[in-house]
KEBAKE-155957 format. One record per atom (N, C-alpha, C): x, y, z; residue in one letter. Coordinates in steps of 0.05 Angstrom, whole numbers, plus 5000, padded with zeros to 4 digits. Example, Ala and Ser with C-alpha at 12.3 -4.5 7.8 and 13.67 -1.06 7.14 Angstrom:
// residues 2
526448865156A524649105156A526449345156A525749555142S527349795143S525850015157S
// end
This chain:
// residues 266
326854884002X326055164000X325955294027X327955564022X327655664057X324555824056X322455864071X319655844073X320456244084X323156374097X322956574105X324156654081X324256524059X324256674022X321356784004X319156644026X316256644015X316056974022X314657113996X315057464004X313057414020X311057374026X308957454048X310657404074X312257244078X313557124110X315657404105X316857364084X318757544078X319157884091X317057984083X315058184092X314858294120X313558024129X313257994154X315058094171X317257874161X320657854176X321358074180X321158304157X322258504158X320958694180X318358784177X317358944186X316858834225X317758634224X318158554256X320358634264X322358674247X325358654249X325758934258X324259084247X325359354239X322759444277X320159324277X318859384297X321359374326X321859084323X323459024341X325959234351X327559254335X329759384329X328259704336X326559734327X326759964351X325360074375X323859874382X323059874398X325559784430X327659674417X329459614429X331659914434X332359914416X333760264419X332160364436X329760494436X328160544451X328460474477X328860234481X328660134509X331160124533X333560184509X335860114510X336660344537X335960654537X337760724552X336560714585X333760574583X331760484611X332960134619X333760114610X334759784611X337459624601X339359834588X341159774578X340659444557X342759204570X342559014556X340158794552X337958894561X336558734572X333958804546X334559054531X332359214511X331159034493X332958864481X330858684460X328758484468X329958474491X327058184502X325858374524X325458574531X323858774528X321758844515X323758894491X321458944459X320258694457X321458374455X320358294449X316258184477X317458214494X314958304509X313358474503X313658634497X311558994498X310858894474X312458764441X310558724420X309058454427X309258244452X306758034452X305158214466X305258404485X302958474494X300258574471X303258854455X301258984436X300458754421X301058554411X299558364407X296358234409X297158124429X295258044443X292758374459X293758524454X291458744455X289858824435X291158694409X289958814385X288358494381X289058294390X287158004389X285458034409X284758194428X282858184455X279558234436X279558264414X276458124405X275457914401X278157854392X279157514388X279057344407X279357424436X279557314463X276957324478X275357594465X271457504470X269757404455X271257314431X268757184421X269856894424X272556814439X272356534443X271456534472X270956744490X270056614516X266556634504X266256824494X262856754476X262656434471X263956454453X264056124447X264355864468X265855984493X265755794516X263255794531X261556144528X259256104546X256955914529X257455934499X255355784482X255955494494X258655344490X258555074495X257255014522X258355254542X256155234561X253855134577X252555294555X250055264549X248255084541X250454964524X249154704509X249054464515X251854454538X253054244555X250654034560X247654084569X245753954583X244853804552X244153964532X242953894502X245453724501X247753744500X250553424490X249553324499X249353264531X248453014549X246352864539X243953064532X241552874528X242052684505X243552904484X244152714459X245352364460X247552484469X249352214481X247052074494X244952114512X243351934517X241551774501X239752044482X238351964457X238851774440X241851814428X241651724400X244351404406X244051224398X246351024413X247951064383X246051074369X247951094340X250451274337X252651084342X255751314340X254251634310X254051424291X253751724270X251951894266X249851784281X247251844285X247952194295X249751954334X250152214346X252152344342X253652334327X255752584316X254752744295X252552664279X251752834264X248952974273X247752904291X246153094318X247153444331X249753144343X252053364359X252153654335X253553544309X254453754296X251853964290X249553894284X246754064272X246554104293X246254064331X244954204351X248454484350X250654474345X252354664346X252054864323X250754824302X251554974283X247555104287X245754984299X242855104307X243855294329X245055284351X246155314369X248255774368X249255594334X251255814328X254155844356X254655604357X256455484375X259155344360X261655414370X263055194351X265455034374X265954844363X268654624378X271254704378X270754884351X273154934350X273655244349X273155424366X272755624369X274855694389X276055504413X278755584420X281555544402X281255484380X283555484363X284155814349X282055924349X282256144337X284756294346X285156444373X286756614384X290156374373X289756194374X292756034366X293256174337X291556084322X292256114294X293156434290X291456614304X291656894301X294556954311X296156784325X298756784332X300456674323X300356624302X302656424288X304156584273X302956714255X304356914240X307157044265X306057114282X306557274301X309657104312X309056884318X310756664334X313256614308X312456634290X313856554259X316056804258X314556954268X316557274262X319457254281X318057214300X319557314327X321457004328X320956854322X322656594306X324756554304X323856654266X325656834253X327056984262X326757144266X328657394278X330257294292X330857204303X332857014326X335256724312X334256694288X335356394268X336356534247X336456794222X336656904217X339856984210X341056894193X343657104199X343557414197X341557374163X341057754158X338857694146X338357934151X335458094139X335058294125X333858234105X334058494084X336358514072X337658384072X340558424062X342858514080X342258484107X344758644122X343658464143X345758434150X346858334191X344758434194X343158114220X341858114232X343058184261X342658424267X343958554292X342758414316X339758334320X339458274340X339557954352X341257784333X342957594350X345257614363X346257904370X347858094397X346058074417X343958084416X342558194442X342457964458X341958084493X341557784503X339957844531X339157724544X337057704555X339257574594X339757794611X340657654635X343357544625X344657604607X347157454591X346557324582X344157204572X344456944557X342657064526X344057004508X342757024486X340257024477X339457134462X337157114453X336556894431X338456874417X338956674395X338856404398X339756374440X340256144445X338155984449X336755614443X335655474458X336855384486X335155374501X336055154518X336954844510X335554684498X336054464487X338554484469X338754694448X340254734432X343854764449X344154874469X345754954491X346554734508X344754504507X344654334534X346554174515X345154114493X346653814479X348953984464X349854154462X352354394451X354054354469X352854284491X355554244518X356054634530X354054794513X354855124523X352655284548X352254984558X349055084579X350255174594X349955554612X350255594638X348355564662X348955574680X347055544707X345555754703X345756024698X343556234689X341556154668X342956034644X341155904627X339555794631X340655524645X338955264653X336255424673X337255594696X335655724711X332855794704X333856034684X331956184658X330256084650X331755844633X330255664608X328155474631X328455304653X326555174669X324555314677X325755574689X323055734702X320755834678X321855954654X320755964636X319055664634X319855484630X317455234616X315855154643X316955214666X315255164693X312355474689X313255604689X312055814685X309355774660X310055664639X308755574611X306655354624X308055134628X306354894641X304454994660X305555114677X303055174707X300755394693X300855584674X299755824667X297955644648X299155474631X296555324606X294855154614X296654894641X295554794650X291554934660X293555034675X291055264695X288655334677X289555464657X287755564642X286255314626X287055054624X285854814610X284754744637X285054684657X283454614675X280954744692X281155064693X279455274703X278355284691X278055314662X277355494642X275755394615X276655194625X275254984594X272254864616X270154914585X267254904600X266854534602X264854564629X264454254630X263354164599X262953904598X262253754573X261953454580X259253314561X258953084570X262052954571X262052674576X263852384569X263452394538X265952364525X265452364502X264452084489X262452084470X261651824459X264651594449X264051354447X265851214434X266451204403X268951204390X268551284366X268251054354X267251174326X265350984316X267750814294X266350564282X269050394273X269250614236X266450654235X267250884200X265251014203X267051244213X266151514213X265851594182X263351804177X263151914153X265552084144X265052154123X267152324107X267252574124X268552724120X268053054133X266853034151X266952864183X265052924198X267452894219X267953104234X269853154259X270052994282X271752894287X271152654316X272352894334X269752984346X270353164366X272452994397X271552794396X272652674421X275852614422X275852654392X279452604389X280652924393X278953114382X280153424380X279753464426X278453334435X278753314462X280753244474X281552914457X283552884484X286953004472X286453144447X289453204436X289053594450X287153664464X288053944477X288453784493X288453564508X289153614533X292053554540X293453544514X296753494515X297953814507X296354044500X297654334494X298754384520X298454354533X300654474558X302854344553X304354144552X305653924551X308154024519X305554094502X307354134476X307754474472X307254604490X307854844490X310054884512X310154684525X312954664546X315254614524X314454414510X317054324492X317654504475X316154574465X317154874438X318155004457X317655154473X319155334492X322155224496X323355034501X325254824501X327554734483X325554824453X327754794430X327455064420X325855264415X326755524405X328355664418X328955924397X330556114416X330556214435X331256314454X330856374481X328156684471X328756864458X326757054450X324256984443X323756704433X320656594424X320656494451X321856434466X320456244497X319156484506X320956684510X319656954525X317056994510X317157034485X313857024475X311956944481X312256624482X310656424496X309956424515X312056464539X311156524565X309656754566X310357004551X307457204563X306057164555X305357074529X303057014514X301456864527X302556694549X300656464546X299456604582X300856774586X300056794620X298257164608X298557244594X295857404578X294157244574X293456974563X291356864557X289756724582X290956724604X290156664632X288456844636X290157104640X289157364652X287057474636X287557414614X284957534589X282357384599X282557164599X280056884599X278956954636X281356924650X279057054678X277857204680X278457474664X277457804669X274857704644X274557654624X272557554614X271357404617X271757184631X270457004649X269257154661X270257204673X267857334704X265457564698X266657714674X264657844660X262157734647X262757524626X261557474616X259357094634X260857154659X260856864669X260256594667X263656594652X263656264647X265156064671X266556204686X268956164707X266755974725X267855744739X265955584749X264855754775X266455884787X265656014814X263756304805X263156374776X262356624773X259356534755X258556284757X256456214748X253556404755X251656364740X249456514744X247756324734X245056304761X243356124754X241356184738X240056454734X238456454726X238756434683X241356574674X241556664646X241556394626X240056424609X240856154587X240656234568X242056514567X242456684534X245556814542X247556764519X249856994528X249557244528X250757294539X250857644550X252157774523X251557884515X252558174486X253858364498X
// end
């Protein structure tokens, strides 16, 4: 089953298509060939400006873990019992009104989004007619095109190759950064236990699998179309820029700490 037959994706497809498409005409006589990955920029920004509530209530959620960072520690001290203390951990987060998984949010809120702009690029037609914007191209190189897709095709140019590296160098250094600056301290995670309860989250595993998102957001960048890399790449260097300027507001940023507060700021 093709999944861009499901009417809700369906939908989607369209009304991206048609966003896209003119936002590109639009762009076209300030930029000539360059208008669709253009558009497709200016729609991750508008994007990601219409998620910027979405982007404070997860640095909220970073100043809560915060906060609590000293209450983990003691736990992990307190309780030796692996289930004991995972089911501590979970009642001091949910007393707390704190969650683990509170940086996943802004991802999920982008998928739809990432699915569109995809699409649009793999696509022959849409709506019933030629998909016009696998013409467009970006510096000469397609928009339609992967890098990977191109490399093992034997149709890679030196502009390509160029493009497509600096793009995933660009991705890597920007997520990295923001996983390393930006993510709040936290004890050592406990050892996992040999049977864990039913429904009870092994936070220490949802730990060490962010710390490979830089890594697998390099690679998607790598095999999609050259138009979703550009996505990616701004998207992900907005979520830098988003998380410092809120950081420092709300001060979670390690250098913008404040000694005296042990309530978040509203």
């Amino acid at each position: 089953m093709n999944i861009y037959e499901f009417l809700p994706i369906k939908l989607l497809i369209r009304g991206a298509y048609w966003l896209v498409t003119t936002l590109s005409d639009l762009f076209e006589p300030l930029v000539g060939a360059q208008s669709a990955a253009i558009a497709i920029i200016v729609l991750t920004l508008g994007v990601r400006i219409l998620l910027i509530p979405v982007g404070r209530s997860q640095v909220k959620a970073t100043l809560a873990r915060q906060r609590i960072a000293p209450k983990l520690a003691e736990l992990q001290r307190k309780y030796k019992n692996p289930e004991v203390r995972q089911r501590k951990t979970m009642e001091l987060y949910a007393a707390e009104k704190a969650s683990p998984f509170a940086g996943c949010l802004p991802v999920l809120a982008q998928m739809p989004v990432l699915m569109a702009v995809y699409g649009l690029f793999i696509l022959p037609e849409i709506d019933g007619e030629s998909n016009a914007l696998l013409s467009k191209s970006f510096l000469g190189i397609r928009l339609d095109a992967s890098l990977t897709g191109d490399l093992f095709g034997g149709n890679i140019t030196v502009t390509h190759a160029a493009v497509g590296v600096a793009i995933m160098v660009l991705i890597g250094i920007v997520t990295q950064t923001s996983r390393r600056l930006l993510t709040p301290p936290t004890p050592a995670p406990a050892p996992k236990p040999q049977n864990m309860p039913e429904g009870m989250p092994d936070l220490s595993g949802m730990t060490k699998m962010m710390s490979f998102v830089p890594f697998i957001t390099v690679f998607i960048a790598a095999i999609v179309p050259l138009a979703a890399a550009l996505y990616l790449a701004t998207t992900t260097t907005w979520t830098l820029c988003e998380r410092l300027v809120l950081g420092k507001i709300y001060g979670t940023l390690p250098h913008s700490k404040k000694e005296e507060p042990d309530t978040p700021a509203t």
